[in-house]
N, C-alpha and C positions, 0 to 999 in steps of 0.2 A: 370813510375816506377823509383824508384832512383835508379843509375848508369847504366841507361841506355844510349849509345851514340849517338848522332846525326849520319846524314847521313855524314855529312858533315865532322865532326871527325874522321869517321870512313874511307872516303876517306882520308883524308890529313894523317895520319897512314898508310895507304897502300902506298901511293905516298912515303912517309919517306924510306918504307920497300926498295921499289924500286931502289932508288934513293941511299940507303946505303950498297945496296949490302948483304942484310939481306939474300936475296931465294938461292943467290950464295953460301954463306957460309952456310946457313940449308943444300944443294946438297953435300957439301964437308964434310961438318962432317955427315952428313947421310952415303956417301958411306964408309966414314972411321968407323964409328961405324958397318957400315952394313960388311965389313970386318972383323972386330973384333968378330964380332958373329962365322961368317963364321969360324974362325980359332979355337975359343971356343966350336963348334959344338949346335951351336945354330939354331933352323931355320932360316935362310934367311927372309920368309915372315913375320914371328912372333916378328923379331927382326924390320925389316921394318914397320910393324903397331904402335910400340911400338916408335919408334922414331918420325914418320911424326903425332902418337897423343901428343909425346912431345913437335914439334915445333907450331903442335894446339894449345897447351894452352900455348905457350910464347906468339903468337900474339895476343888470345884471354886477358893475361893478367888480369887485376881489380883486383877483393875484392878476387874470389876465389885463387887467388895466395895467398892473406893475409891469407885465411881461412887453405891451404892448407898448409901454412908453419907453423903457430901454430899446426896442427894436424899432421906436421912431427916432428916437436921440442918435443910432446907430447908423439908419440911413438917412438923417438928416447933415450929420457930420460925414459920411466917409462913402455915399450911395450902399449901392448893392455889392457886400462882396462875394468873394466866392466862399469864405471861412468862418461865414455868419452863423451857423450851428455852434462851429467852435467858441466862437465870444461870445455866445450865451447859454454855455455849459456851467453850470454850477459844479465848477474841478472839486472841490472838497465832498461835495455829495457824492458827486460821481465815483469818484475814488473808493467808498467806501461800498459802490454794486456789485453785484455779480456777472457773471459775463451777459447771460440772457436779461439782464435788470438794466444794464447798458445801453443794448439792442434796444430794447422797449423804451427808455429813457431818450434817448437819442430819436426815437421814429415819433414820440410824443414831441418832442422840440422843436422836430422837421416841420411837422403837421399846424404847432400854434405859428410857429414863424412862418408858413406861408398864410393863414390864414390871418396874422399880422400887417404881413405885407401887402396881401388884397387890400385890407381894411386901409392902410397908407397910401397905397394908388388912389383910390376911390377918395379918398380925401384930399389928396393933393389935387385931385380935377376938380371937385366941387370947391376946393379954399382959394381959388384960381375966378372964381365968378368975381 
């Protein structure tokens, strides 16, 4: 599948993370974030889940970070529309699927964009402390 990473990528990224002191600084600003809840009267564990899925998807990184920043650009400019799948259709690709390559392409785009959108609520409460 395209952008999928080798084993081997996938170790020399880890070893980077390591070696940069990357987990040390995710524990510091976890506990300092995790503080900040704390004084805002946030839960503790809710604010904790919420961070250690945000350091998830830095290491996890790729395309969904691209996909995830056009769908914040989007509802930070215009909210929530109703034809938000459509503005984030890639018409050139699309154009050239099949009907059922469509369907799937389309229920794939559904799926990142709501899971986009959680990710943006969820951020907009916690960037709000």
């Amino acid at each position: 599948m395209k952008g999928e990473k080798s084993f081997r990528s996938v170790a020399k990224d880890a070893k980077r993370r390591l070696k940069s002191g990357f987990w040390e600084d995710c524990e510091a600003e976890l506990h300092t974030e995790l503080a900040r809840a704390r004084e805002a009267g946030v839960s503790e564990s809710r604010a904790a889940r919420y961070f250690t899925d945000k350091i998830a998807l830095r290491v996890a990184g790729g395309d969904d970070e691209a996909f995830y920043a056009r769908v914040r650009a989007m509802l930070l400019a215009e909210g929530e529309v109703s034809d938000a799948i459509g503005r984030l259709t890639d018409r050139a690709y699309y154009d050239t699927l099949s009907y059922e390559e469509k369907q799937r392409y389309t229920l794939n785009l559904s799926e990142r964009y709501l899971r986009a959108l959680e990710r943006f609520r969820r951020e907009c409460e916690f960037e709000s402390l």
